[in-house]
Structure formats: C-alpha cells, structure tokens
N, C-alpha and C positions, 0 to 999 in steps of 0.2 A: 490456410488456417489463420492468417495474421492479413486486419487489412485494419489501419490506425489512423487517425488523425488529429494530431500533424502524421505524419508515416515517419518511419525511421530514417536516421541522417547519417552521414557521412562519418568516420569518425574524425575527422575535425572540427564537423559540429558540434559531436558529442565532448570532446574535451575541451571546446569554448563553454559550453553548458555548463562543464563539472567547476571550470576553474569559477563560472559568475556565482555557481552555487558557494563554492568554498570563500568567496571574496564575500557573501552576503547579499548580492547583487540579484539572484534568485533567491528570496526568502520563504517561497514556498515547493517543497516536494509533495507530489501527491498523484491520485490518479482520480478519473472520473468512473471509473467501474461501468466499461459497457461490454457486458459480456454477450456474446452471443453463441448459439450452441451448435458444436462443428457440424452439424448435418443444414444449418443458415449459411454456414460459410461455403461448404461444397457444393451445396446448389448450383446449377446453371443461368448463369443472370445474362441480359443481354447486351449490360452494359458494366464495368467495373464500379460506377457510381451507384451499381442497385445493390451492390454488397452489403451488407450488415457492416456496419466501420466500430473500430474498438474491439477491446479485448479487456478481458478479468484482468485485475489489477491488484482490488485491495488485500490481495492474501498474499500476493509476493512483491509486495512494495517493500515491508518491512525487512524480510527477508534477504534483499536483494542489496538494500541501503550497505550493508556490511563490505559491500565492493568498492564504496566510495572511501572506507576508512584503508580498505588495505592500498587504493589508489593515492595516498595519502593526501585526498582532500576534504576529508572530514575526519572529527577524531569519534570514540564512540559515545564522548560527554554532548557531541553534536549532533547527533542524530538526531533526538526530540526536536531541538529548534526550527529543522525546517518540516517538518513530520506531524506533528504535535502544538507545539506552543504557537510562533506564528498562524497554525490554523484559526487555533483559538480566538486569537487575535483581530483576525483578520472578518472571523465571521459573530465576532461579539459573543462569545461564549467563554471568553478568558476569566471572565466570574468566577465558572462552574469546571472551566478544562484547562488542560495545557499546561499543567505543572502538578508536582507534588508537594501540595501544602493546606495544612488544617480548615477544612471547611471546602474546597475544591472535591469532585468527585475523585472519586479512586480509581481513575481507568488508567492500568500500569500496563506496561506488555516487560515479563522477566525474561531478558536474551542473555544467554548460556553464550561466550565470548572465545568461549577454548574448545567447543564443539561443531564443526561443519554440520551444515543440511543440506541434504539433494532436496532440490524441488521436484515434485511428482504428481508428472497428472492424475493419479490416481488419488491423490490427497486433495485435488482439486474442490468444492464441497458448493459452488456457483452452477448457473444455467452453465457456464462454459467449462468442461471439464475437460480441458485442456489448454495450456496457459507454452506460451513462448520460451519460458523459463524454465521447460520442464527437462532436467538432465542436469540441469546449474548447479554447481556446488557451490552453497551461500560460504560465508568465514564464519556466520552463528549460527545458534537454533532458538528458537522462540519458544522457551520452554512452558511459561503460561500467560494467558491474556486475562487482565480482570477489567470490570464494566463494573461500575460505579460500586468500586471491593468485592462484588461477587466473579469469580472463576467463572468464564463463560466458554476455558479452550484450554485443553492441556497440549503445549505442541501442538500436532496438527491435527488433534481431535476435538469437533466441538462439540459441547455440549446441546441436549436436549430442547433447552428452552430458548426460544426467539428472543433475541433482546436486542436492542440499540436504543440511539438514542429518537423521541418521540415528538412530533411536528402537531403543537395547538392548531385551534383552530384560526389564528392569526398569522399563523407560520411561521411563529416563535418556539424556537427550542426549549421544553421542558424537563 
C-alpha cells in the first residue's frame, strides 16, 4: 500500500527531523500529494522502481501535526508557522496567505483541541482512498476549513463545489 519517497526512516531519524523541526531548522511541513489508487499499488510490477511512489498526504497532514504538540515539540500556536505561513513565504503568496490579517485571504482551518479524530479510509475523498494513517487517533478534529471565508469542509465532509487556489496564465497564483 505505502511506497514513498524519501521512504520511511528509522526512528532516530524521525526524532532528528522532529527536534530540527521544533529548533526552526526545518521551516517547512508539508506533503507533495501523490496519491496513487490501491489497485496501482497492488499490481505486479517487475521491478519495485515501477511502483507508483507517494501517497495522499494533504488530508492528513493537518490532522496528524497534533502529535508533534503532544511530543512536545511544537506548541498548537506553532502549527501554522511551519504548515502555512512559511509556505506562504517561501512561494511568494505571503500578500494574499499565511496569516490572519485584514486584507489577506481568509483560508482558516478551526481544530477542535479537546476532541480526538480516527483517521479513516473511508473518509479518504483523493484518487487514493486509503492513507497510512488510517486507524491514528489524531489529539484534534478539524472541525471546519474555510478558502478565502467561504466553508469549503465541515470536518471531514467536503463540500460540493471545487475550489483552490487557481494558476494564470504565467503561473502566477491568482
């Protein structure tokens, strides 16, 4: 079901990772969203390099971040910074994202801080509907996600209408 790259590490690698995260050192969290749909991954390939590599990401990234506060190396006032704001930042949209303040878009996500989530394949809503994470008891719930003020998810239901954000013809973010 899970074939990634980089692949998964050791966990001493994973708490060198947490502590550069928590030091500032990695300023970015994020995933690249390659999902691929379980019946690509079970195929018979002839070589393990012809696997579809990656996995769904962006729906339980946020989700997931909550295990870094209860690790105590983030707090939840920290979450945005590497999730969010440095995105912003980093890909020239800090204008329009990456913080809440008059005149920025309003894309908020409200986590419910005193309610666990299971992650569940079946809430999966990507080509890949099933995710590594599924059985994880998060420490929040993502109670709703708004795109620039409008409600596009309640929890783990999305909404009808397609929406993101949308690439000019120069490949500038609009």
């Amino acid at each position: 079901m899970i074939k990634a790259s980089p692949p998964f590490r050791a966990p001493a690698d994973v708490m060198f990772l947490r502590e550069a995260v928590r030091r500032g050192r990695i300023d970015i969290v994020c995933t690249d969203l390659a999902p691929h749909a379980l019946d690509e991954k079970q195929r018979s390939y002839s070589a393990s390099a012809d696997i579809s590599g990656g996995m769904a990401g962006v729906q339980t990234l946020l989700p997931a971040m909550p295990h870094m506060v209860q690790a105590g190396i983030l707090q939840f006032t920290d979450i945005a910074r590497p999730s969010a704001a440095n995105l912003a930042r980093r890909f020239g949209l800090i204008h329009r994202k990456g913080a809440i303040s008059p005149g920025l878009y309003a894309d908020i996500v409200v986590v419910d801080t005193c309610t666990p989530n299971l992650i569940r394949n079946d809430e999966q809503h990507g080509k890949a509907d099933v995710t590594p994470f599924a059985e994880m008891s998060a420490p929040a719930s993502i109670e709703r996600t708004l795109l620039r003020g409008r409600t596009v998810a309640l929890g783990s239901r999305v909404g009808p209408e397609r929406s993101g954000l949308v690439l000019g013809e120069n490949g500038g973010a609009r």
